[in-house]
Every structure is written in C-alpha cells, then in structure tokens.
C-alpha positions as CSV (number, residue, x, y, z in Angstrom):
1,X,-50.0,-4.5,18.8
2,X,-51.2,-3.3,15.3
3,X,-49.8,-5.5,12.5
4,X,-49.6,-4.1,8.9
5,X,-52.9,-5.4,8.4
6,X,-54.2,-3.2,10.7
7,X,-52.7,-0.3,9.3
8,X,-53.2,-0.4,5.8
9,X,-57.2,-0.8,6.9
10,X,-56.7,2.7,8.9
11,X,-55.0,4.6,5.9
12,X,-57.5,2.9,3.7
13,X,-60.1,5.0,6.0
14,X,-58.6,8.0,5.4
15,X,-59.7,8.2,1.9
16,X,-62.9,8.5,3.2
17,X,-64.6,11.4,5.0
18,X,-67.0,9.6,6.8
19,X,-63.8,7.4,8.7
20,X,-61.1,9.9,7.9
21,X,-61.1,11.4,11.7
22,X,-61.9,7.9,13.6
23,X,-58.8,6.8,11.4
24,X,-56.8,9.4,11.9
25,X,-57.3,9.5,16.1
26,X,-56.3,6.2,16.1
27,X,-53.1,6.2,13.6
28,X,-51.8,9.3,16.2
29,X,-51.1,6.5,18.1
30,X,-49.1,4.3,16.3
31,X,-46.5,6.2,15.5
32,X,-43.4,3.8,15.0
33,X,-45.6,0.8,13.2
34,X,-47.2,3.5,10.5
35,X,-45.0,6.4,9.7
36,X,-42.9,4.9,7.3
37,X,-46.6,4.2,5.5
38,X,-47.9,7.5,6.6
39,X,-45.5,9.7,5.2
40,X,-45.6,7.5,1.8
41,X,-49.2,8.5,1.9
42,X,-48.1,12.1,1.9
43,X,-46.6,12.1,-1.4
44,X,-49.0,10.6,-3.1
45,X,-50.4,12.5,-6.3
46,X,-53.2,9.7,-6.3
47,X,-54.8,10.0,-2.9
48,X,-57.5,13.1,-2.4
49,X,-56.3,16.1,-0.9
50,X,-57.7,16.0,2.3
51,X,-56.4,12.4,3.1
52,X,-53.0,13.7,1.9
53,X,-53.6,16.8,4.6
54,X,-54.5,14.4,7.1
55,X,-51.7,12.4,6.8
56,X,-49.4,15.6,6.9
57,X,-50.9,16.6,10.0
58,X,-50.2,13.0,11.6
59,X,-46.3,13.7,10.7
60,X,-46.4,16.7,12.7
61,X,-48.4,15.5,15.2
62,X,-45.8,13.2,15.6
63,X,-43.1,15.0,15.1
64,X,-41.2,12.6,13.0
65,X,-37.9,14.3,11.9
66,X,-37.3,11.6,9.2
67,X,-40.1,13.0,7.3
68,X,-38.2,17.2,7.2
69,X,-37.3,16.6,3.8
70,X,-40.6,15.3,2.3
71,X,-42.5,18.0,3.9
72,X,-40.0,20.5,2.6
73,X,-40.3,19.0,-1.0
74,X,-44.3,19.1,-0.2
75,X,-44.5,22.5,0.8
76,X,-42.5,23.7,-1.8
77,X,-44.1,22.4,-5.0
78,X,-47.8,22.1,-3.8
79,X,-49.3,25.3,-3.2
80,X,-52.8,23.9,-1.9
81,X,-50.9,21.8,1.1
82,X,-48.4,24.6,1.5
83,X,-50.3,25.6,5.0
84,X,-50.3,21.9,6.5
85,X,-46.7,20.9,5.4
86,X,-44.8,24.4,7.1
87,X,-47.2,23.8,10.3
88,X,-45.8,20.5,10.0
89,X,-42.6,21.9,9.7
90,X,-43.2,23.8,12.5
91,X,-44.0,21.5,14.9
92,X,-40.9,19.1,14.1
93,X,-38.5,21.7,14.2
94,X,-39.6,24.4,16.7
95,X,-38.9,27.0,13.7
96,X,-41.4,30.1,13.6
97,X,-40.9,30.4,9.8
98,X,-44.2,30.6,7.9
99,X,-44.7,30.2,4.5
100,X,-41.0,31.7,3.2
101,X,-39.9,28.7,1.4
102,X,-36.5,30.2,1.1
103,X,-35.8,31.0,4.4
104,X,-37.3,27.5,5.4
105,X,-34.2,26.0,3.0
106,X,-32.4,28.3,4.4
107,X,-33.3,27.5,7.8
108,X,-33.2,23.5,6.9
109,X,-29.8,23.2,5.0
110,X,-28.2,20.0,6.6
111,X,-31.3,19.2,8.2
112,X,-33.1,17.2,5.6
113,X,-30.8,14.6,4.8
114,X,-31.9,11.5,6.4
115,X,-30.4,10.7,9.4
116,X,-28.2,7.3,9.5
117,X,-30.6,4.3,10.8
118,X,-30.2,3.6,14.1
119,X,-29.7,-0.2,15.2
120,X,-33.0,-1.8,14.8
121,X,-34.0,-4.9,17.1
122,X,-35.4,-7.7,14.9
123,X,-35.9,-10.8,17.1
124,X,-33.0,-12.4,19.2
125,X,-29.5,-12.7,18.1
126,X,-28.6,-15.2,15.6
127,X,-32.5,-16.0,15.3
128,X,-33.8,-15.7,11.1
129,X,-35.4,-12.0,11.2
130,X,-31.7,-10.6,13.1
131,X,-29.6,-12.7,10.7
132,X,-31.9,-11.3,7.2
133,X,-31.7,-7.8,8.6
134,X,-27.5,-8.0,8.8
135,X,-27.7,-9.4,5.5
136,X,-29.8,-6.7,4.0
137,X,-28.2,-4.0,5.7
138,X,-25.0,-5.0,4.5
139,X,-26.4,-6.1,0.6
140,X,-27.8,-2.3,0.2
141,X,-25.6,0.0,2.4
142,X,-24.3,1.7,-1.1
143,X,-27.8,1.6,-2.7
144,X,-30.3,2.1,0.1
145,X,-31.0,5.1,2.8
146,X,-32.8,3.4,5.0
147,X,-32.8,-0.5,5.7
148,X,-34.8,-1.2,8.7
149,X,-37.4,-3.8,11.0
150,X,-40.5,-2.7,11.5
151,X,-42.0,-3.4,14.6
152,X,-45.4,-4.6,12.2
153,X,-42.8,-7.8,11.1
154,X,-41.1,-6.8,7.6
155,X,-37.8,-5.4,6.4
156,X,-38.2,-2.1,5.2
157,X,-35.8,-0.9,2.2
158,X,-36.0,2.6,1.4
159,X,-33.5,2.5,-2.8
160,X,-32.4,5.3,-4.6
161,X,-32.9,5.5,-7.7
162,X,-31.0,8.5,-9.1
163,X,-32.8,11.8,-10.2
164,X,-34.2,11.9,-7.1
165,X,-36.4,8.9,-7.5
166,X,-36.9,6.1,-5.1
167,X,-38.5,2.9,-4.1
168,X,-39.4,1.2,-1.2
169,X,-39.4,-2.1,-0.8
170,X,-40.9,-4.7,2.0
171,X,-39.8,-8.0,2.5
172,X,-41.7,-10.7,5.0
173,X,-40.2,-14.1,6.5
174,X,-43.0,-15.8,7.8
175,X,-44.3,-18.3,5.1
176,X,-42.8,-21.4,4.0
177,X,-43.4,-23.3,1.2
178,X,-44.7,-27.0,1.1
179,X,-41.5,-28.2,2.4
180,X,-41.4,-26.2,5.1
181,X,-38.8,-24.2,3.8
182,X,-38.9,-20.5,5.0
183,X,-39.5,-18.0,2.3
184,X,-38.8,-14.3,1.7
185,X,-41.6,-12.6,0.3
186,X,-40.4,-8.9,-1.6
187,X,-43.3,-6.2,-1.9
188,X,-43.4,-2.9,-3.8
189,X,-46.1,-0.7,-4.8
190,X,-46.2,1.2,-8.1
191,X,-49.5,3.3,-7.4
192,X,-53.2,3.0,-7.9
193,X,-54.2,1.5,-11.3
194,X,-54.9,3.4,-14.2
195,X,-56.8,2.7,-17.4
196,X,-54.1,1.2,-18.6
197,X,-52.6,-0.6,-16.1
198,X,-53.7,-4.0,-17.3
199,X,-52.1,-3.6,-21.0
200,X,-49.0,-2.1,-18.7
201,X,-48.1,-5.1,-16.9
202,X,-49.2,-7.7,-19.3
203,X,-46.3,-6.3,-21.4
204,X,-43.9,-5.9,-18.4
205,X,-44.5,-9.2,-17.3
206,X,-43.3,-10.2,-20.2
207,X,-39.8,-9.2,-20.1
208,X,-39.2,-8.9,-15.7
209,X,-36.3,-10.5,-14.7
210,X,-37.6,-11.5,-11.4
211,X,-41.4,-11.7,-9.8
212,X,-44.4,-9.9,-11.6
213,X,-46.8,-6.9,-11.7
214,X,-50.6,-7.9,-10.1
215,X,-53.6,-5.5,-9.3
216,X,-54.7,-5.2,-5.7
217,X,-57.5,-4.5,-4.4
218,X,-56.7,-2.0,-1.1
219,X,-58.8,-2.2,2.1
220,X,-60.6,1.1,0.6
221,X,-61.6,-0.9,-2.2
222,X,-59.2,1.2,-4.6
223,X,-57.0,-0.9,-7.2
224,X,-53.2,-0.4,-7.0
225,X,-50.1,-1.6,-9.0
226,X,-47.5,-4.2,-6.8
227,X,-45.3,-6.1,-7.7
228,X,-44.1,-9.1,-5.9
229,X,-41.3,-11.8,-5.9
230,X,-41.0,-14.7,-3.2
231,X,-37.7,-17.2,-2.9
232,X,-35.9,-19.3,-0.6
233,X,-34.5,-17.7,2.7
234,X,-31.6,-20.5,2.1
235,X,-30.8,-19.2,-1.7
236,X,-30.5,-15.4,-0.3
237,X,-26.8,-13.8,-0.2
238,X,-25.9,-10.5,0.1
239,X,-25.5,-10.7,-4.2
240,X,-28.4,-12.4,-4.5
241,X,-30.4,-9.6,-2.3
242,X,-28.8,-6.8,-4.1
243,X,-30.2,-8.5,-7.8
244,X,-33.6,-9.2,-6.6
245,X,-34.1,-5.2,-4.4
246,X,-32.0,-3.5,-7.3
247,X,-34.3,-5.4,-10.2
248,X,-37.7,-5.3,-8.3
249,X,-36.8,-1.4,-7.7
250,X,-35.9,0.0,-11.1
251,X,-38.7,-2.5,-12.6
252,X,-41.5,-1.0,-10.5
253,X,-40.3,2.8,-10.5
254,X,-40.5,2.2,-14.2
255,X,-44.1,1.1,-14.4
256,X,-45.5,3.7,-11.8
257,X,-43.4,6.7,-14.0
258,X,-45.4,4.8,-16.9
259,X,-48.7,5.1,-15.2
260,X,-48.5,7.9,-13.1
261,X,-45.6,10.4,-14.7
262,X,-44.8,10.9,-10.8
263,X,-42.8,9.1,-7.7
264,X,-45.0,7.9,-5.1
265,X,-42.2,5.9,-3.9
C-alpha cells in the first residue's frame, strides 16, 4: 500500500517532464490514497501548467465526483486549462456540454456542493485512530466539510474559512514523545516559498497562538510554507481540537494570502 510518503514523491514528479507520465501512470492507480492531494494540486497557482493539467486529467480519469466543484471553479476562471477541466467534467458527469460555462452551471446547480462524508473506517472500534476520528468529526461538524481517514494513516480536515477560502489540515497519531505518550501531530501547507517567506514567518512566529511556520523542502526539491503543531493525544477534547484546527487554519490561510494573494488550500 502507498503511504503519504509515497505520494508526495509521485506529485513531486509531476513537476517534472522528464517523470511527469511515469508519475502520472502510476498515481491513476491510487485513487482513494491521493485524490484528496491530487485535486489540491489542481488549484495550485504555483505548480506549472502542465503538472496542474496532469493532475486535472487524473480527476477525470478517476472520476472523482468530490472534485465537480473545483473543476467547475477551474474551468471557469482559467482560460488556458479550460479544455482539460470540462473533459474532466465530462467524464465525471456523463454531460456532453463543451466549453459553455453557463450551461455547465446550469447543468451543475446542486451538483457541486460536496457530498456529506460517508463513514470512514479508521482502525477497530474503540482503538486510538476510531476514537480521534469521532472526536474530530464531532469538534468540526459546524466548521469543516470534510473530516475524514485516509487510508495513507492521517485525519484529513477540509475548514472553511468564509469568502470562499479554505484550509486543509492533516493530523498524524503515530509518534510519541519520550514518555511514550502518543502525540498528535497537526500539518498545513501555506504554498511554495516566496522571496519573502523567511521575513514572513519570522514575524508570524512571533505572535501564533499555537505551533509555527517552517520551510520545507518537497520531494521535487521545491521550498514550501507549513506550518506545524504537535500535543498530547491525552490533552485533546473536542474544545481543545476546535482551538488548535480553527487557530492553525486562519493562521496559515493568512500567511499563504500574504505570500501568494491566492487559496491553494
């Protein structure tokens, strides 16, 4: 089985034309490990055109129905992946519409809200990844659209934001601290890193309520924004998860509008 790992060294490939089709054959089959990463990939500004095709194509290939609205939203503002996004489009929803963005709203309306998130399977009842996915769910049902395990081991937490921003968020239960304590470990990306990314988060560091902004190197060598928090699984509660997604969420949509005037989410 592929482990995030292994996926984030496959989309790193896809920035590059000399791996982007080895990359791409063998992303078409991981569907339910990498879309969530794979449509994220889509919408971002950042990436080069044709990885951001590529990835597109993989949605449709797919036909992942979550991703309607962001292909919509692509198709409608980006001119140059107008083509992919409606073939896209196509392929998810059997529509023969071609590139009428009015009739594909038309066509759409109702459609693009994400669907409610089916019961996810996260380990056996009562055991630590079941018992922080209830809490999560029920932490964020009024401030998240998606809260979800991934098959690649992590809670996925998909915030709004208001204005039609979000932020997702990952969060990871399998280190422990030198008690052997089990820790959560929160993950968010803000985008690749700018000029000025360094005098960004030396000044937002600063003043964050909870965790800190890094630079990353990505498996394609790039630099990106994250930011990151870890805590005790014993010291989570469904206020104390709320404060630390809500915080971490508004802190690094914040930086990435800073650095990138854009939502990657």
């Amino acid at each position: 089985m592929a482990t995030g790992t292994d996926i984030d060294a496959l989309i790193g490939q896809l920035w590059d034309h000399r791996t982007r089709g080895r990359a791409r054959a063998r992303l078409a089959e991981l569907q339910s490990v990498a879309a969530v990463k794979i449509e994220a990939l889509a919408q971002n500004h950042d990436a080069p055109e044709n990885t951001r095709w590529a990835a597109i194509a993989l949605l449709g290939q797919w036909q992942h129905q979550p991703a309607v609205a962001t292909l919509l939203d692509i198709a409608k503002r980006e001119v140059h992946l107008r083509g992919e996004a409606v073939r896209a489009l196509q392929r998810i929803t059997g529509k023969e519409i071609e590139e009428d963005m009015a009739a594909w709203e038309k066509a759409l309306a109702g459609e693009t809200a994400e669907p409610e998130a089916a019961p996810v399977k996260a380990g056996a009842p009562g055991s630590l990844e079941a018992r922080m996915l209830t809490l999560f769910q029920q932490a964020l049902k009024t401030v998240a659209s998606k809260v979800q395990w991934e098959e690649a081991g992590y809670i996925y937490a998909r915030v709004e934001l208001g204005e039609s921003r979000k932020q997702q968020i990952l969060v990871t239960f399998n280190e422990k601290d030198g008690d052997g304590q089990p820790l959560a470990m929160f993950y968010t990306e803000c985008g690749q890193a700018a000029r000025q990314a360094l005098d960004v988060i030396t000044r937002r560091n600063a003043t964050v309520h909870c965790g800190g902004f890094l630079v990353e190197t990505d498996e394609s060598g790039g630099k990106k924004v994250v930011m990151r928090h870890k805590t005790l699984v014993r010291d989570l509660n469904e206020t104390a998860v709320r404060e630390i997604v809500l915080t971490m969420a508004r802190e690094a949509d914040s930086v990435e509008y800073e650095l990138t005037q854009s939502d990657h989410i």
